[in-house]
N, C-alpha and C positions, 0 to 999 in steps of 0.2 A: 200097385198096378202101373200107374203113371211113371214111377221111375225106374221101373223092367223096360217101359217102352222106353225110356229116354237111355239107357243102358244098349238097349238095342240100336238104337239110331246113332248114338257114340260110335259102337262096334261099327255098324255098318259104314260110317265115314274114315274109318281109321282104316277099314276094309279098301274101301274107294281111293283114300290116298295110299296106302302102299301099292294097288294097282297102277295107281299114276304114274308111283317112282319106281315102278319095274320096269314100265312102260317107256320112261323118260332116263332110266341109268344107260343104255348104251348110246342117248342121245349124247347126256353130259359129259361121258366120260369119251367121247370122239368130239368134242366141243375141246372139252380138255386137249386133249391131244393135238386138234389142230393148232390150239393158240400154242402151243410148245414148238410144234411146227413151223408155225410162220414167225417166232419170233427169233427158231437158228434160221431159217432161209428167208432171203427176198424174192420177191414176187417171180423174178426169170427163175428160182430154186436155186440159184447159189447160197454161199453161206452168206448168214449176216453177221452185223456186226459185233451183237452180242455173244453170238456163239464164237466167233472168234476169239473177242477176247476170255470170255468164257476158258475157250482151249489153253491161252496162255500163261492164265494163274491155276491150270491143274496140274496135279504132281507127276503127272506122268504129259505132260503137256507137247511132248513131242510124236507122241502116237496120236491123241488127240485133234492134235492139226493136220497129222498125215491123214487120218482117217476121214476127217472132213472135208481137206479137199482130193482126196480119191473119190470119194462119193461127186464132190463136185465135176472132177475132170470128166464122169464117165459120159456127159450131155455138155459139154461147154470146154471149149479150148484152153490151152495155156493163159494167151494173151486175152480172153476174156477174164480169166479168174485174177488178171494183176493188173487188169484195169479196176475190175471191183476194188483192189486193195489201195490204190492209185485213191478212188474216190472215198474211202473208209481212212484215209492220212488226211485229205482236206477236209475231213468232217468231225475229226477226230483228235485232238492232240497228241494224247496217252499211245492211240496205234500209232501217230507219226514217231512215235518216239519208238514205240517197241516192235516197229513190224516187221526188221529184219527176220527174225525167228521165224516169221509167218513166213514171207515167199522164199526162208530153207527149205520149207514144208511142200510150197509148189516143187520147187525145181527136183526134191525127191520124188515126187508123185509123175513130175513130167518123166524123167530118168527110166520109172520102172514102165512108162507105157510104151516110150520111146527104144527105149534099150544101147542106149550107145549117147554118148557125150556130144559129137556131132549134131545130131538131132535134136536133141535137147536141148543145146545151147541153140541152134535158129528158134527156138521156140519159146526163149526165156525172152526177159527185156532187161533192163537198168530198175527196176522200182525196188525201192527200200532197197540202197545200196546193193543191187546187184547179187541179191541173197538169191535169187533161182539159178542164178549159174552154180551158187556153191553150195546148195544143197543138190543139186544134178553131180556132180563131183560126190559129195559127201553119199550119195546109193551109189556108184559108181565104185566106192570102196566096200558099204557095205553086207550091197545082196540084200537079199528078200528076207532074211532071218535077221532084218535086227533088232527086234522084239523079241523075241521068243528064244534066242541065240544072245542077246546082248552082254550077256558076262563072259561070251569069248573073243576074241582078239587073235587077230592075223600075226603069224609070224611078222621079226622085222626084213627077212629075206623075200617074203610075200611082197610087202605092204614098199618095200624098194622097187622090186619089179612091177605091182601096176601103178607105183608112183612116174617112174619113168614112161610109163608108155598113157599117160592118163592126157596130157595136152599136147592139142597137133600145133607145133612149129609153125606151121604155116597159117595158122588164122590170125585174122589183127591182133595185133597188141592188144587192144583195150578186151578182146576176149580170154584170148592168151591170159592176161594177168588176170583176168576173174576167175580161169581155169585153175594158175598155179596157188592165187591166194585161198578159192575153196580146197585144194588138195591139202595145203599146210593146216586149214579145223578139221580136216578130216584124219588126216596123219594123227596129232594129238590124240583126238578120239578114242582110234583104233591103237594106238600105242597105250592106252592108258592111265594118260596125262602123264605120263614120262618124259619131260622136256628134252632133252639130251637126246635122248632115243629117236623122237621125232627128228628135231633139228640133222640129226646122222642120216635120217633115211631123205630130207631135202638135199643135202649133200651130193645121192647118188643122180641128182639132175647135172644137165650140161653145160650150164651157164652161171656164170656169177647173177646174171638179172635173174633169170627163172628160178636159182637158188634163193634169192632176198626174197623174191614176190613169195615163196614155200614157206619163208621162217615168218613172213608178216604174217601170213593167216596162222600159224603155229602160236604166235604170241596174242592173235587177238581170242585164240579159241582159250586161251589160260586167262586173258580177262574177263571171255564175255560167258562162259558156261558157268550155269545157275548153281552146280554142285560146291559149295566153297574147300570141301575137302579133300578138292582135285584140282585145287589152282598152288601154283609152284610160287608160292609166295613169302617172304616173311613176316611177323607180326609184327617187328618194331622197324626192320630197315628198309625204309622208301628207296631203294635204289637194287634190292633185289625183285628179283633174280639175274638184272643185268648185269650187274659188274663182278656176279661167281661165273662170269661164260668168255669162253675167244673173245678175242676181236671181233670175229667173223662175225658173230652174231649181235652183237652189240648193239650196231645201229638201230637195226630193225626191232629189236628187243626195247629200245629208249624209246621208239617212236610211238608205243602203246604204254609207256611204265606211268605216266601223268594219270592215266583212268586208278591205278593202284592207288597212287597218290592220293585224288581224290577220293576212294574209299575208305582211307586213312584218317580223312576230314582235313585234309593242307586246304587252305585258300588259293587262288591263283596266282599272290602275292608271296607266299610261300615255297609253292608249286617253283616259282622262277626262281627263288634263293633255290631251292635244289637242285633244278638243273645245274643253277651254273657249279654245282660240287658234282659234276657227273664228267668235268675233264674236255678229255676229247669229243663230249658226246653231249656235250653243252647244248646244238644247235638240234639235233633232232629228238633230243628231251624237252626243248621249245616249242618244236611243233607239234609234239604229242599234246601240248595246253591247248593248240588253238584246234586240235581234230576233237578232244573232247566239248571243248566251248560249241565247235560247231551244231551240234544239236540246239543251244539257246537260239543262234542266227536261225535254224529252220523253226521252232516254235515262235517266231515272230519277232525277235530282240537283234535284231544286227546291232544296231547302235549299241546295248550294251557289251554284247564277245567283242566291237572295236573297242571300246572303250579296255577291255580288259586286257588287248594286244597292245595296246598304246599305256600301258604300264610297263612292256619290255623295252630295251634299249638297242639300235643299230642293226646288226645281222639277226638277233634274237627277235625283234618284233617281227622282221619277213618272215622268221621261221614259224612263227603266231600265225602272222596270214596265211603261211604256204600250208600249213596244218587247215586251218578250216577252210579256206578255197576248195583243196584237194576235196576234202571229205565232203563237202558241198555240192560240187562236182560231181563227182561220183555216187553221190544219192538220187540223180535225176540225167546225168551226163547232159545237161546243158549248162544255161546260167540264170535259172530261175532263182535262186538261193543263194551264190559266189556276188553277183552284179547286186544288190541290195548290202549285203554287207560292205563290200569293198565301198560304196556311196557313204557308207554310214559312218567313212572315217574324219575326224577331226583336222587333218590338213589334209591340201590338197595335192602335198606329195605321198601320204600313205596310201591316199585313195589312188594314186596314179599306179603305184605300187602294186598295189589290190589287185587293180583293172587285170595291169601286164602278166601279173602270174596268169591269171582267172583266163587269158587271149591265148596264153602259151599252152595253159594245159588244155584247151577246149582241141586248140589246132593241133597238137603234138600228138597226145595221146588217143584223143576221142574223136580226131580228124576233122571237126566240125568244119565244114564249110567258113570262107569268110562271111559272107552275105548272112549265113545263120548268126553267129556271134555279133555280129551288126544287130539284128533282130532283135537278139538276146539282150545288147544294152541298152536297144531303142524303147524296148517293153517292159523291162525289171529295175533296170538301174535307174534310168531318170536322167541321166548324164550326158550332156554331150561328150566332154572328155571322151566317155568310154567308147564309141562310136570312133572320134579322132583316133586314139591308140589301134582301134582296130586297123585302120589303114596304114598308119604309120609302119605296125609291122607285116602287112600286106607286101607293102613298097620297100620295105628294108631286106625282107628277105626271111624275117627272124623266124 
């Protein structure tokens, strides 16, 4: 009798809690949910950081990013979504290194809301190298189907014709060349990593500059696409696929071939015995060393990428500097990044050196005010020098 009733009272609490957790599963499992929730978005509902990088080591990582920030774009502008990315690089190493890929991802999303190249580009900025102009470019070739359509490929008599009408003539340079270097990864792309093919369809541009600016993004879309059984490479010869091509292409081809290098496993020291067996092309197979080092200088090491240029000799070390200034540069178009390295060299004619390229291309290319590049060395570098050099070529003319 006693253990019917304790059998009962068992029952009836085993009763009581499965009531509980009938009661309590669509609490958990919306608890669940929202923590998954707010750990891809931050609190304004953009993406976070996890889910971003999340997107980047998935196999299909390209849809992945587009789809996250389409979601994002449809409540929050361009230049909010690459400020977020802006603040996920200073918080971040790993994104500082790899977020190009990410604002490709904006500048296609800005592209297919925008509909036109013009628009898109007012709407991009310079963050992570200047990737939302060339992913705006990169849906510009490929339309709305490039998922679901992706193993087909535009004629080359296509892909000639909106390559030519793809960038207006008449916007600044520093847009212009964002325009012609995302056409040349987009070219590849749509070519099929057919190097030849693409390089032929840069060709039918108008200009020797607009031509080089086509085959540079053509050669970095063959180093930097994560497929390796679509990169035009060979396994034993560090110097192709440069020296099977023209003239023509050559340069621009050397200026990327050091990244090969290094996944070769050469040292820097090595890196430089090869260049100088690359001939005529000795000097911008040098500053392909210092555009790859330049990533060390943004993860925090300038002192070390100088030290690594100052293993070069004469015209070969500028080419060291003018490789990671440029690239420097052009990750942020100022001189948060060029004015700390060019400081961090061991005399103070390399560093003067530094300065003057880091003055030439802020004003040349990226128009920078004087007063800003003043600014720039007064708040990054440290330097008086770099301040004086400003004026000097203020007053010169240069």
């Amino acid at each position: 009798m006693g253990n019917s009733r304790y059998r009962v009272l068992i029952d009836k609490s085993h009763l009581v809690l499965l009531g509980l957790l009938i009661f309590l599963a669509p609490s958990v499992i919306q608890a669940q949910e929202d923590g998954h929730s707010s750990r891809n978005k931050t609190e304004s509902g953009l993406p976070s950081l996890t889910a971003t990088k999340e997107c980047l080591n998935e196999a299909r990582s390209t849809e992945c990013l587009d789809n996250l920030f389409r979601e994002a774009l449809k409540n929050h502008t361009t230049a909010d979504v690459l400020q977020l990315i802006e603040g996920f690089e200073a918080e971040d190493p790993e994104l500082r290194r790899d977020c190009h890929p990410v604002v490709h991802a904006i500048g296609r999303e800005t592209f297919r809301l925008k509909g036109n190249i013009h628009d898109s580009f007012s709407a991009c900025d310079q963050t992570c190298h200047s990737g939302c102009y060339h992913g705006s470019v990169e849906r510009f070739l490929r339309g709305d189907d490039i998922y679901s359509e992706g193993y087909k490929h535009p004629s080359q008599a296509e892909l000639k014709q909106k390559a030519t009408a793809a960038c207006d003539a008449n916007t600044p340079l520093r847009l212009r060349y964002q325009c012609l270097h995302g056409l040349g990864h987009a070219i590849l792309f749509f070519a099929a990593y057919q190097l030849q093919s693409s390089l032929d369809i840069c060709d039918a541009l108008s200009d020797d500059w607009s031509r080089s600016s086509c085959y540079g993004g053509v050669f970095m879309e063959n180093v930097s696409n994560s497929a390796n059984e679509k990169k035009n490479f060979s396994p034993t010869d560090y110097h192709a696929p440069c020296n099977q091509l023209a003239d023509q292409y050559r340069r621009e081809c050397y200026i990327m071939q050091t990244s090969r290098m290094m996944e070769m496993g050469l040292s820097t020291e090595r890196m430089l015995q090869e260049c100088a067996n690359a001939g005529a092309y000795r000097v911008p197979c040098t500053q392909s060393i210092g555009r790859d080092l330049s990533n060390e200088a943004r993860m925090g090491q300038p002192r070390g990428v100088a030290q690594k240029c100052e293993l070069a000799q004469d015209d070969n070390r500028l080419a060291c500097m003018r490789g990671a200034v440029y690239a420097l540069v052009d990750n942020t178009w100022d001189g948060r990044y060029a004015m700390p390295f060019c400081a961090a060299f061991g005399s103070n004619s390399d560093s003067e050196d530094c300065f003057k390229l880091s003055i030439q291309y802020l004003r040349t290319v990226f128009e920078k005010p004087i007063e800003d590049i003043a600014r720039d060395c007064s708040r990054h570098a440290n330097s008086p020098r770099c301040a004086e050099l400003v004026v000097r070529q203020q007053t010169s003319g240069l």
